[in-house]
N, CA and C of each residue as an Amber inpcrd file, in Angstrom:
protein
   444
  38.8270000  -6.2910000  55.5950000  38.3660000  -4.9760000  56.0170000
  36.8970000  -4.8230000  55.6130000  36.1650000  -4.2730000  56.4460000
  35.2460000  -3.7990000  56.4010000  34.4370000  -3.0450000  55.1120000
  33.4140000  -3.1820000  53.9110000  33.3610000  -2.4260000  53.0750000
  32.0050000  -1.6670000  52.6870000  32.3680000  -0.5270000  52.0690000
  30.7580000   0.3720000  52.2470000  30.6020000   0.5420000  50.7210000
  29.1810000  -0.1630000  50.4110000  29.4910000  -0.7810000  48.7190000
  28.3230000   0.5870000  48.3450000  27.9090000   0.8340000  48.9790000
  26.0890000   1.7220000  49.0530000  26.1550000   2.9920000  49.1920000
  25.4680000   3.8570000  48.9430000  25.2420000   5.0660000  49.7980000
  23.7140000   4.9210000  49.4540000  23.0440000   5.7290000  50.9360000
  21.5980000   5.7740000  50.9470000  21.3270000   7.0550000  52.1770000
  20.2600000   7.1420000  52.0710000  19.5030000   8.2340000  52.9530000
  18.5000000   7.5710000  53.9220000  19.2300000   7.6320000  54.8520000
  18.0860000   7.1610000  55.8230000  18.3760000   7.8780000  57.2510000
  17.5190000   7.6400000  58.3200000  16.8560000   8.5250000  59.5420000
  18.1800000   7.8600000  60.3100000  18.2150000   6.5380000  60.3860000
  18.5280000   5.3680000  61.5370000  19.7580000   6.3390000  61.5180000
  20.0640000   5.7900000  63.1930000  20.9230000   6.2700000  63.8790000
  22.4120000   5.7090000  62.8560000  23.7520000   6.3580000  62.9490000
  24.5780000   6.1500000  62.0360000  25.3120000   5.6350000  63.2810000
  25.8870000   4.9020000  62.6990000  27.4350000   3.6080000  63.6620000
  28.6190000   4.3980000  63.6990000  28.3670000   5.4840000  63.1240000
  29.8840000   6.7930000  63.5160000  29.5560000   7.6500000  62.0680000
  30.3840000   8.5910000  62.2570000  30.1530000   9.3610000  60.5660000
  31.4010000  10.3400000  60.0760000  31.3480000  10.6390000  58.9930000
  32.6540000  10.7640000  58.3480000  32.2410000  12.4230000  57.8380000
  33.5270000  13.0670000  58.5730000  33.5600000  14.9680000  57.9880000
  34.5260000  14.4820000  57.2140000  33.7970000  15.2480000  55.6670000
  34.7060000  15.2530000  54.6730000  34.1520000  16.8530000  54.3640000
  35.5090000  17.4030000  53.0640000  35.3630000  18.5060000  52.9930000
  34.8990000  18.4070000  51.5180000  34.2650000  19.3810000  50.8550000
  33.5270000  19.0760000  49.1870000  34.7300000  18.2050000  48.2490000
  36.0770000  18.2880000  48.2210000  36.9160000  17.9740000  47.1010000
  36.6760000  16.4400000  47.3560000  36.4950000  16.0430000  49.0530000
  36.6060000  15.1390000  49.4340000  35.5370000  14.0620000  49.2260000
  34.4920000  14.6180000  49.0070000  33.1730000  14.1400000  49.0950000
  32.3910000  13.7020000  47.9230000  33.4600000  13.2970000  47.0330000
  32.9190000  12.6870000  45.4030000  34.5870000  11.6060000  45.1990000
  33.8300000  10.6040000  45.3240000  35.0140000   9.5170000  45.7350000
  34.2150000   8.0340000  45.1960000  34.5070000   7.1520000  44.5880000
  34.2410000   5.4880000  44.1500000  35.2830000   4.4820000  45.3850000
  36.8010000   4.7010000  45.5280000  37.0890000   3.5280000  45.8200000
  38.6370000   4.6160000  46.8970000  38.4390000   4.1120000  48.3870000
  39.5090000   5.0230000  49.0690000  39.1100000   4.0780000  50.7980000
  40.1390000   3.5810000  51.2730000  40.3940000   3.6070000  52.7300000
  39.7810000   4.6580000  53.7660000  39.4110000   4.4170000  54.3540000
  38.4990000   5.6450000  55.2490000  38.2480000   5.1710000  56.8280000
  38.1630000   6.4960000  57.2440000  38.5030000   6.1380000  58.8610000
  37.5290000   6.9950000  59.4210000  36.4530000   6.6730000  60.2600000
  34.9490000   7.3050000  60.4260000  35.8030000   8.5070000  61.9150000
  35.2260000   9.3040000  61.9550000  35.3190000  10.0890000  63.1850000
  35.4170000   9.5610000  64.3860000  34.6990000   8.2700000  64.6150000
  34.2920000   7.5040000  65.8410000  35.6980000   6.7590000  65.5200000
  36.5650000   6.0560000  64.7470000  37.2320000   5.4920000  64.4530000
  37.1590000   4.1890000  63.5300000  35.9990000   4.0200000  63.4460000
  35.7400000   3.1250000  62.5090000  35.8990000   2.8760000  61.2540000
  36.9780000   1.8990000  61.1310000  38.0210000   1.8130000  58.9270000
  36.7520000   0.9380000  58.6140000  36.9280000   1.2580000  57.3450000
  36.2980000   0.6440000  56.2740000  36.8730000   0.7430000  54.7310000
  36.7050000   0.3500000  53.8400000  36.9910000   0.6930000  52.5010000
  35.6780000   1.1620000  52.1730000  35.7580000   1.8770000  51.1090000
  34.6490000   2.6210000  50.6890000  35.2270000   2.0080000  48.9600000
  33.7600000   1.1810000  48.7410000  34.0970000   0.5150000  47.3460000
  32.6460000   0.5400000  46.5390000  32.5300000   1.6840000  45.9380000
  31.1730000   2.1220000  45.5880000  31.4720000   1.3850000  43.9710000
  30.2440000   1.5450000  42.8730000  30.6700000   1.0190000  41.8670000
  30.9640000   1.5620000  40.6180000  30.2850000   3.4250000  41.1650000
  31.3060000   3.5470000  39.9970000  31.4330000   5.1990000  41.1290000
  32.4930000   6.4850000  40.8190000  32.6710000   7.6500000  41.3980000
  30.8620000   8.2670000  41.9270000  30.6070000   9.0720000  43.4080000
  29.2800000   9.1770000  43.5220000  29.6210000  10.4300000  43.9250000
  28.8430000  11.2120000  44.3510000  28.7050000  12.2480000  45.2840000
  28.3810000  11.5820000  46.9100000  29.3450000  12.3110000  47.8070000
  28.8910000  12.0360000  48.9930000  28.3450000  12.9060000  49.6510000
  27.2830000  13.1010000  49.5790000  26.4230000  14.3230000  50.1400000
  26.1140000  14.0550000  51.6730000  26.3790000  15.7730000  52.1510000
  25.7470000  15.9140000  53.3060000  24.6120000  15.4030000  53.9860000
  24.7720000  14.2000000  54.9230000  23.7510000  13.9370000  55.4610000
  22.9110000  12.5860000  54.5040000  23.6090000  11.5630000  53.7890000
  23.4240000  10.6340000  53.5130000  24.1430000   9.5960000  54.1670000
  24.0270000   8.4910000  53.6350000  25.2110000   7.6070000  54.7160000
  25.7580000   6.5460000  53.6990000  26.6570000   5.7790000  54.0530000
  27.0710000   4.5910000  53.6360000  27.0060000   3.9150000  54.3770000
  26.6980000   2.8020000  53.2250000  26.1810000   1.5230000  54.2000000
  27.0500000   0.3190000  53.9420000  28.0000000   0.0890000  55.3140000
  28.8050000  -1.4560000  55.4830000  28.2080000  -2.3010000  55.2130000
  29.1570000  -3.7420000  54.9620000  28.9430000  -4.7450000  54.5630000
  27.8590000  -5.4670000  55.7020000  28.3380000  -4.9400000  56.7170000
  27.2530000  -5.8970000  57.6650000  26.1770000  -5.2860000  58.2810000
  25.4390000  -3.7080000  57.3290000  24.6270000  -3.0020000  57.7390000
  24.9340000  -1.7990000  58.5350000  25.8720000  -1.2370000  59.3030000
  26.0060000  -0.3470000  60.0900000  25.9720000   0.8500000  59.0110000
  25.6180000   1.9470000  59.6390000  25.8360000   3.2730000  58.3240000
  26.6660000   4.1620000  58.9880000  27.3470000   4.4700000  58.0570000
  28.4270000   6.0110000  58.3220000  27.8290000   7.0690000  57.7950000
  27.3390000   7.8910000  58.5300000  26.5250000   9.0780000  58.2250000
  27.5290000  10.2440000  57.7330000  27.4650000  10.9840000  56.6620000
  28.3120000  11.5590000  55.7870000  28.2430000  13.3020000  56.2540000
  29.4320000  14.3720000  56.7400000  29.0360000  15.0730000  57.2910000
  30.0990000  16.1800000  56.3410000  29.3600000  16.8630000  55.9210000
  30.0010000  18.5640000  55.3920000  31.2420000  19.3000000  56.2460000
  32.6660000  19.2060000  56.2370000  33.5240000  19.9730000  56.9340000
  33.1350000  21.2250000  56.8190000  33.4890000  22.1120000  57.8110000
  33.5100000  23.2730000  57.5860000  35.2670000  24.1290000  56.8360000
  34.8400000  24.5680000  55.7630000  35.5940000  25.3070000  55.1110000
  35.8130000  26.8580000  54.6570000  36.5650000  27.6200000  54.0760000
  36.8790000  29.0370000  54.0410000  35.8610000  28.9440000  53.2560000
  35.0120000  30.0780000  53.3240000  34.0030000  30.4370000  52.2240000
  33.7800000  31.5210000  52.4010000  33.2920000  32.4390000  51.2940000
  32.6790000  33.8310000  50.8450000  31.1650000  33.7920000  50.8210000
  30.6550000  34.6890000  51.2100000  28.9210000  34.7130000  50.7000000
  29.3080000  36.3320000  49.9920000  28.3760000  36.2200000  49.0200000
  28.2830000  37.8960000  47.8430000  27.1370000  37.8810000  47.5630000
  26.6680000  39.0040000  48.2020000  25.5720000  39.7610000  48.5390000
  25.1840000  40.7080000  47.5280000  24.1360000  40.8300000  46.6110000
  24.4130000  42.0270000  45.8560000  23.4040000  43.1380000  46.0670000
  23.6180000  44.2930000  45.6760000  23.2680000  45.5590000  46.7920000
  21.7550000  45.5720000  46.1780000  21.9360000  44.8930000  45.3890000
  19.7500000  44.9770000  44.3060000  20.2310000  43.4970000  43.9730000
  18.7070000  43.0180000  44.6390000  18.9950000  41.8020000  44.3210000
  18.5630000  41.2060000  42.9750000  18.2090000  42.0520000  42.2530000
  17.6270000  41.8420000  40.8120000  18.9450000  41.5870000  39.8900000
  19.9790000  41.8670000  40.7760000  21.7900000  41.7170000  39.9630000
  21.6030000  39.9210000  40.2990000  21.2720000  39.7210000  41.2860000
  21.7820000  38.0630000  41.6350000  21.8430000  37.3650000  40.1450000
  20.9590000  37.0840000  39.6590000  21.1390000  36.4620000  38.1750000
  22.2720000  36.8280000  37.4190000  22.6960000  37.9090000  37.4030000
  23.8380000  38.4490000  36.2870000  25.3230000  38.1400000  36.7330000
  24.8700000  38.3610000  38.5430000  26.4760000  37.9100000  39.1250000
  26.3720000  36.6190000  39.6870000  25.2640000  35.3320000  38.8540000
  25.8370000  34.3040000  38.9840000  26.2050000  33.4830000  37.5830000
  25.6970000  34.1610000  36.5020000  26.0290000  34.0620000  35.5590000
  27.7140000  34.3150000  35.1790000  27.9990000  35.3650000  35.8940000
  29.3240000  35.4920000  35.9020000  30.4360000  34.5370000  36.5280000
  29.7270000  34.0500000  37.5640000  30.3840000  32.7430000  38.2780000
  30.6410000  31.7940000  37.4800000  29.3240000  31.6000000  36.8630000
  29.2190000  29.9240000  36.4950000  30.3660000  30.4960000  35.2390000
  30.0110000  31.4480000  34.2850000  31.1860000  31.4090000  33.0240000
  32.5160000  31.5020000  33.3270000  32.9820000  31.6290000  34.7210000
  34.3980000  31.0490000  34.9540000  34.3190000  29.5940000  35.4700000
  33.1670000  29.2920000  35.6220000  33.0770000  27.2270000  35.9450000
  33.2850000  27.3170000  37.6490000  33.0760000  28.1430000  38.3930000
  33.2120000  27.9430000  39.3620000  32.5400000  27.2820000  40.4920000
  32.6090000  26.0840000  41.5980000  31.4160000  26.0250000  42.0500000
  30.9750000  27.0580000  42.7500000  29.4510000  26.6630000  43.4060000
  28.8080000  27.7880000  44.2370000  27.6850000  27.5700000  44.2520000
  27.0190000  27.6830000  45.2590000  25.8760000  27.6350000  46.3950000
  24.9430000  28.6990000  45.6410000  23.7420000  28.5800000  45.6580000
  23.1600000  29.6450000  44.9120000  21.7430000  29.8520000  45.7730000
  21.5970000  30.9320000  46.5400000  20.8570000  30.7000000  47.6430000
  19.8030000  32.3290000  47.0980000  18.3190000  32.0500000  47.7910000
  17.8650000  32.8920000  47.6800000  17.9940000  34.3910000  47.4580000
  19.0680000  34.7360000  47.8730000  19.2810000  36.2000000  48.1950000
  21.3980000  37.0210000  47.9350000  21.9850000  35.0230000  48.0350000
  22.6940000  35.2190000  48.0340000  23.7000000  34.3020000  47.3660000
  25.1230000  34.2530000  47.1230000  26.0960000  32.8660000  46.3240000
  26.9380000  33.1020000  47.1910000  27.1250000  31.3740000  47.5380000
  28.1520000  31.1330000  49.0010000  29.6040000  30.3480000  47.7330000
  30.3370000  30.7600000  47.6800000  31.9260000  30.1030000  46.8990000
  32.8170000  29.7470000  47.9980000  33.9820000  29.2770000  47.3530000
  35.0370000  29.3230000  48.4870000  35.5170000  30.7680000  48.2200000
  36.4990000  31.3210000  49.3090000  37.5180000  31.9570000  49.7870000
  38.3030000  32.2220000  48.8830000  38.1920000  33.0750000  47.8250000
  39.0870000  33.3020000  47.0790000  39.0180000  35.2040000  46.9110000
  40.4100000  35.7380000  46.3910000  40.7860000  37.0160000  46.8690000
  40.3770000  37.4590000  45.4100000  40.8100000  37.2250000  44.2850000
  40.5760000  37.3560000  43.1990000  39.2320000  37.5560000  42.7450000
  38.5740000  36.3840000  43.0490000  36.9210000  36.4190000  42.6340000
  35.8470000  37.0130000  43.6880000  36.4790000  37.3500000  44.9430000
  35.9300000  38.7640000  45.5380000  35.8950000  39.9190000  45.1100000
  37.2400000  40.5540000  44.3410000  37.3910000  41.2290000  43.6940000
  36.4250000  41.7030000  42.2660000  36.3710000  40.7240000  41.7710000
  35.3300000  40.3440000  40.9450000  33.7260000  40.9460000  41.3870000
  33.6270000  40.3500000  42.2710000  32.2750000  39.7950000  42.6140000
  31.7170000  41.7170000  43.4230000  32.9580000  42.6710000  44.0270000
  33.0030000  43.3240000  44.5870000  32.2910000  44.6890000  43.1510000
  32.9250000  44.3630000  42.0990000  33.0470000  45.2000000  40.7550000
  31.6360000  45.1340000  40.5570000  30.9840000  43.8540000  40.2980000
  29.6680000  43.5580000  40.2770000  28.4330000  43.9230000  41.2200000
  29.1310000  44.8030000  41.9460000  28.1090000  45.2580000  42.7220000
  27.4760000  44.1380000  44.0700000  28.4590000  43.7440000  44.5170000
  27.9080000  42.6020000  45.8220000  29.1330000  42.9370000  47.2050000
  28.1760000  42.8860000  48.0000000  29.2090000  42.8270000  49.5930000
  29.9610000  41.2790000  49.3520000  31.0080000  41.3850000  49.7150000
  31.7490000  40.1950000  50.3450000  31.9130000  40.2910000  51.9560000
  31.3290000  38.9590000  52.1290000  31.9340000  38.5880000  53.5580000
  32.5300000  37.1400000  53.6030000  33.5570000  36.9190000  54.2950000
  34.0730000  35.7770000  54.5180000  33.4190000  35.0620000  56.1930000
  33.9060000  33.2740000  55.6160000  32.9760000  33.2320000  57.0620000
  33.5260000  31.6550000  56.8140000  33.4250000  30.2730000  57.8020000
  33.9140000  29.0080000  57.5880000  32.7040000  28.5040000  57.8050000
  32.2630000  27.2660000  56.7780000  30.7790000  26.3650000  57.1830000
  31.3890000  25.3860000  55.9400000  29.7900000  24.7950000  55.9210000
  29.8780000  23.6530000  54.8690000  29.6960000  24.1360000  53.3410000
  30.3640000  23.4880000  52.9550000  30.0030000  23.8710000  51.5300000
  29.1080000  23.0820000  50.2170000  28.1780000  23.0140000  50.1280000
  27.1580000  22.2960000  49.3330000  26.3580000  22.9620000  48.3770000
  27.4460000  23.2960000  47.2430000  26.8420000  23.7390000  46.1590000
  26.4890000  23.1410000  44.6710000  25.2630000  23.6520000  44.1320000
  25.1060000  23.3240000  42.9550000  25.8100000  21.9120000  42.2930000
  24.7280000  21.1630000  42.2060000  25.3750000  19.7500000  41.4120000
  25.5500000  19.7550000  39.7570000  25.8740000  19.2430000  39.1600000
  26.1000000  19.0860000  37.1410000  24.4930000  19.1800000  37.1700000
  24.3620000  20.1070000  35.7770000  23.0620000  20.3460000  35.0700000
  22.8410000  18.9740000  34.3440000  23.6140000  17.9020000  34.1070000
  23.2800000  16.5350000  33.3620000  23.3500000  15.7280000  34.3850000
  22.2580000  15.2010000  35.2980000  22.5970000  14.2280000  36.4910000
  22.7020000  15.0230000  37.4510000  23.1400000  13.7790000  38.3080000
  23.6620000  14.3750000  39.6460000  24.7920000  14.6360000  40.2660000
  25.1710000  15.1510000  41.2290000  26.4430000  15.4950000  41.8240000
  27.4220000  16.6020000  40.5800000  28.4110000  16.3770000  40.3140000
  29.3110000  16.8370000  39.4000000  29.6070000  15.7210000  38.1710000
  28.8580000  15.4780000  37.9120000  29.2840000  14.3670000  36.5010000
  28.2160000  14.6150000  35.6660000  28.0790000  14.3970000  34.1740000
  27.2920000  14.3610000  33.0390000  26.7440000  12.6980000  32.8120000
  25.3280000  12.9510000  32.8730000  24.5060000  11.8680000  32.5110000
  25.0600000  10.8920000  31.1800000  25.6960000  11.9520000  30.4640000
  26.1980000  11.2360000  28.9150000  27.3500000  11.1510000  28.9530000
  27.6780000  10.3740000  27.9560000  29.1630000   9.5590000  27.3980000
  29.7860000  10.8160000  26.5810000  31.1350000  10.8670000  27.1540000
  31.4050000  12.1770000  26.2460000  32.4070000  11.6020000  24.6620000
């Protein structure tokens, strides 16, 4: 079988490409089947982030261009945006991920932490897209630079 040992960023046209959804998209070693139909093993060397819009690269050069599913998500809006800092502070101290955007924090779909987020003084709206938030403060993606 076919194997994608790499991930890289590049322009070139991709040989098919793979919608994964965020849980999906931090992976080392898994069977995989490109959109176009194209299997491969995906045998990276150690767990990576598969970010939106990078690719993996097969054994014999072709790239699978890596694509963001669209998923349930919330954006919380807060009514002064001088709150944004305080109600993402509140996010992060429940560990949650989340998108942290100029004006606004995109999470998933959850009823509870709308609720939340509603107390704090922010509109909720629900809405389905990609989800690409915030990577680990040690490194990249969701992992710590150090040995724990």
């Amino acid at each position: 079988m076919t194997r994608a040992t790499k991930l890289t960023h590049s322009h070139d046209a991709p040989a098919d490409t793979i919608t994964l959804a965020y849980d999906d998209r931090f992976r080392r070693r898994m069977a995989m089947t490109g959109d176009g139909g194209t299997a491969f093993l995906l045998d990276l060397p150690d767990a990576q982030e598969l970010r939106a819009g990078d690719s993996l690269v097969l054994d014999d050069g072709r790239l699978i261009r890596i694509v963001a599913a669209d998923e349930p998500l919330m954006e919380a809006v807060p009514e002064d945006l001088s709150n944004l800092a305080r109600v993402a502070w509140h996010v992060g101290n429940r560990h949650l991920t989340c998108q942290i955007l100029s004006d606004r924090l995109v999470l998933r779909a959850d009823k509870v932490i709308a609720h939340m987020l509603e107390h704090l003084g922010c509109a909720v709206t629900y809405r389905d897209g990609p989800f690409t938030p915030e990577g680990g403060a040690y490194g990249q993606g969701r992992t710590h630079s150090h040995e724990h």
